[in-house]
C-alpha positions in Angstrom: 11.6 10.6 -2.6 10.5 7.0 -3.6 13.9 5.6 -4.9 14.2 2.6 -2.7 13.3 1.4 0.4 12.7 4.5 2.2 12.5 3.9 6.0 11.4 1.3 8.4 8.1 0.9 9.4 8.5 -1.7 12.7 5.4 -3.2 13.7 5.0 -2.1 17.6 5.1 -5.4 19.5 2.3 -5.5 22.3 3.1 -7.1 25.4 -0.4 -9.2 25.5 -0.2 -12.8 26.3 0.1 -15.2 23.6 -3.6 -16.2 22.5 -3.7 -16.7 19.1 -0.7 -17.9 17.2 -2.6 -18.1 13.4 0.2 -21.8 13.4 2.9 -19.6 14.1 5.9 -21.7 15.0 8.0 -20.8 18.0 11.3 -20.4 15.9 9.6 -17.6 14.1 11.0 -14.3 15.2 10.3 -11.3 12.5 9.2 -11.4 9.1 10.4 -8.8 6.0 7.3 -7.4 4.2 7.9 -5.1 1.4 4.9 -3.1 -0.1 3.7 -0.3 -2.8 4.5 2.9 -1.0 0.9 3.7 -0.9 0.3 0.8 1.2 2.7 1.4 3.9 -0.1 2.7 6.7 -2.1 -0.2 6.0 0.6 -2.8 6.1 1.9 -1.4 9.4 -1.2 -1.5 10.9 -2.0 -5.1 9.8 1.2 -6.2 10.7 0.8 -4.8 14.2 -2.2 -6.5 14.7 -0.6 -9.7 14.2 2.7 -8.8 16.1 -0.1 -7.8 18.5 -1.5 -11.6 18.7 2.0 -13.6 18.0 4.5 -11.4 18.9 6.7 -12.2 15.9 7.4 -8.9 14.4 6.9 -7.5 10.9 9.3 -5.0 9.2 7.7 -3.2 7.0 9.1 -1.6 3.8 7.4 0.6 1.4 8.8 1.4 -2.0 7.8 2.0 -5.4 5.8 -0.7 -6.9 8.3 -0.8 -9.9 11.1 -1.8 -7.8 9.7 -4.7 -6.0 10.4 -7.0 -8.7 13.7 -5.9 -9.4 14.9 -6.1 -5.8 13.4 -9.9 -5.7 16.0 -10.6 -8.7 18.7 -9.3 -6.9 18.1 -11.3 -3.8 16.6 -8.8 -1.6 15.5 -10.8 1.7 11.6 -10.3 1.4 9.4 -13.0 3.0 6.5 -11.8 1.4 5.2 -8.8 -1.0 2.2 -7.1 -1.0 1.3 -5.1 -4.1 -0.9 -4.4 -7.3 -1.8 -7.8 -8.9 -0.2 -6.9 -12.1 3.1 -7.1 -10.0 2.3 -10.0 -8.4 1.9 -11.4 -12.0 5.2 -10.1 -13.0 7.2 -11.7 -9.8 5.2 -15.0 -10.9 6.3 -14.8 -14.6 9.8 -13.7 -13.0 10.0 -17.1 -11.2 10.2 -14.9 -7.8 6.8 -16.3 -6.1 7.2 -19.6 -3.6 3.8 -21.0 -5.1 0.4 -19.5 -6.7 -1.2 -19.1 -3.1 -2.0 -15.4 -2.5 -3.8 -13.3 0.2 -6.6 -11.0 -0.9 -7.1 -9.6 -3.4 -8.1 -6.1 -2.1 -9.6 -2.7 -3.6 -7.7 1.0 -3.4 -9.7 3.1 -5.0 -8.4 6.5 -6.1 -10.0 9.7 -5.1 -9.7 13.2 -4.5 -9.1 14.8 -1.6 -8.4 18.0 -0.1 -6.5 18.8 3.4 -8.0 18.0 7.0 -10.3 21.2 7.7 -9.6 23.0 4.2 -12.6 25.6 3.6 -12.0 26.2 -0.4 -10.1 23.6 -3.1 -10.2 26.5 -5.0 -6.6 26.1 -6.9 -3.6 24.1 -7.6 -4.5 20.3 -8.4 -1.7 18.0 -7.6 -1.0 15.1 -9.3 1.0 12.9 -10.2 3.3 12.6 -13.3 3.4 9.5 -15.4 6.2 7.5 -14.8 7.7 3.9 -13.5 7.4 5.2 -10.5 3.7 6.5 -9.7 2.0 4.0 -13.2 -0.4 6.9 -13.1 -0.9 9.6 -15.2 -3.3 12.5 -12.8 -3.5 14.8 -15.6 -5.5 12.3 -18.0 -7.2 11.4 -15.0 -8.4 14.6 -14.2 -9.2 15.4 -18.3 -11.4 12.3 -17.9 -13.3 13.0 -14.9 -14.2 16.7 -16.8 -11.9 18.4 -14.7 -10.0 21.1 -16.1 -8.3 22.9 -13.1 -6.1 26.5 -13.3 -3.0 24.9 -12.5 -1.5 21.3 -12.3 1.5 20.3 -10.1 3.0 16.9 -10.8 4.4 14.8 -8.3 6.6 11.9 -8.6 4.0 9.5 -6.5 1.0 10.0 -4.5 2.7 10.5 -1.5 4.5 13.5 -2.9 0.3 14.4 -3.5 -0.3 13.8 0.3 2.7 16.3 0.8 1.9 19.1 -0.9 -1.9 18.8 0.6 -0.2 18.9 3.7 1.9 21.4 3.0 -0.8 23.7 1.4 0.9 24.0 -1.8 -2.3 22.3 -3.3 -5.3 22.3 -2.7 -6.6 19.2 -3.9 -4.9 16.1 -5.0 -5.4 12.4 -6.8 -4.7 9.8 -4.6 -5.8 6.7 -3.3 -7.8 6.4 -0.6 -5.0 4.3 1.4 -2.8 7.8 1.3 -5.9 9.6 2.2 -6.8 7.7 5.5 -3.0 7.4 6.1 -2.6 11.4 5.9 -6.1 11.5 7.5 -7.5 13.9 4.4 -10.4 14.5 3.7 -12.2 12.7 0.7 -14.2 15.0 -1.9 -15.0 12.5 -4.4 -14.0 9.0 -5.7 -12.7 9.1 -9.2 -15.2 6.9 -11.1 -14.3 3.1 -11.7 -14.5 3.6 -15.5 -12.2 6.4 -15.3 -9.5 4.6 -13.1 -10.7 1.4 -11.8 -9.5 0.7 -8.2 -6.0 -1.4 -7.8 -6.2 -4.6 -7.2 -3.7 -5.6 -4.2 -2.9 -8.8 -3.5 -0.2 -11.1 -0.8 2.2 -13.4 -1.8 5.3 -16.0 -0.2 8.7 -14.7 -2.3 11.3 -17.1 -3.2 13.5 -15.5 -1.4 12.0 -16.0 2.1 14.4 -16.7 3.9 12.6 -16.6 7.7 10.2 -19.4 8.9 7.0 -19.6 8.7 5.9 -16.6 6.4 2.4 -18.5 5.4 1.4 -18.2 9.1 1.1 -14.2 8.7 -0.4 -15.0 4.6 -3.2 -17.1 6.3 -3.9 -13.9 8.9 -4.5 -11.8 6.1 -6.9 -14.0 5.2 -8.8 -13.4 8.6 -12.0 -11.3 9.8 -9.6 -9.8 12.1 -7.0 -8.7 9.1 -9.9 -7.6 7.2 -11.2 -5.2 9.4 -7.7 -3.7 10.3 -7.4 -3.1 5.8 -10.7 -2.1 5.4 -9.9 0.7 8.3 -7.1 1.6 6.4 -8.7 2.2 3.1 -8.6 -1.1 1.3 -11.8 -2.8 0.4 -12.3 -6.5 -0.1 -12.7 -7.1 -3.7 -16.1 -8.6 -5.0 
């Protein structure tokens, strides 16, 4: 379900007039952003808000945090990543970051959360598996937290959690809080930080950016403006 880039999130482009730029240059007429999959929501809605301002667009493409890397060493055209910092780390060490300069970082705390409206959480858990793809084990999570639930059902990421809240095949689920806000769930609890400290998400110019100008939407997400569109989506500011 998380193989790849799975879909195309375009940033609506808002026919306002042209009042801030953020030193966008004229020539500059879409950027490629890929992100976890977790994060897609909150880099849409980022992204709009600057298509919103400049009207260069922003195409968004969520996929599994493990693949980011490996697409950069094949070429893939992505201006700019925004991820976990220990990926961040591993596209610098990989030679596939245009300098050390970096947005953020961010917060996305992982929590527990049932389905809009749900009157009991009374049975299945969902969680997910540990893998490459979701770098989370839900179960030991769960053991940690002194949880010790009927029935577990794995899922390959956390949006596969968000699913089978939605779905009602669970009734509770570990995710983080950008899935939550994105699948508008409800929040029960946030899994303590010495269980499963938050990840730390950060912004970074790819070697292979190939369109111009990709440090004029790095230096938004720096903004007030940027903040506030993240921190509505479920991503704090890190202290």
């Amino acid at each position: 379900m998380n193989i790849g880039r799975r879909g195309l999130f375009r940033a609506s482009v808002v026919a306002l007039p042209l009042v801030w730029a953020v030193g966008a240059r004229a020539d500059t007429t879409d950027l490629v952003v890929a992100c976890d999959t977790a994060l897609g929501s909150a880099v849409t809605a980022v992204a709009a808000a600057y298509t919103a301002r400049t009207r260069i667009a922003i195409r968004v493409f969520p996929t599994s945090p493990a693949l980011i890397v490996p697409q950069l060493e094949r070429d893939t055209q992505n201006d700019l990543i925004v991820t976990r910092s220990s990926v961040l780390d591993q596209a610098a060490q990989a030679e596939r970051l245009q300098s050390d300069r970096r947005a953020g970082p961010w917060r996305n705390p992982l929590v527990l959360a049932a389905a809009p409206g749900a009157t009991t959480t009374d049975g299945p858990v969902a969680v997910t598996d540990p893998s490459p793809v979701s770098m989370l084990d839900g179960r030991a999570v769960l053991v940690s937290m002194g949880r010790k639930p009927a029935a577990a059902i794995g899922a390959v990421d956390t949006a596969g959690v968000a699913f089978l809240l939605n779905t009602g095949v669970a009734k509770s689920g570990l995710l983080y809080l950008t899935d939550a806000v994105a699948n508008r769930l409800q929040v029960l609890a946030r899994v303590p930080d010495d269980i499963a400290p938050p990840l730390q998400i950060g912004a970074a110019i790819t070697r292979n950016a190939g369109r111009p100008n990709p440090d004029a939407f790095l230096a938004f997400l720096a903004t007030p403006d940027a903040a506030a569109v993240l921190r509505a989506a479920g991503l704090e500011a890190a202290p």
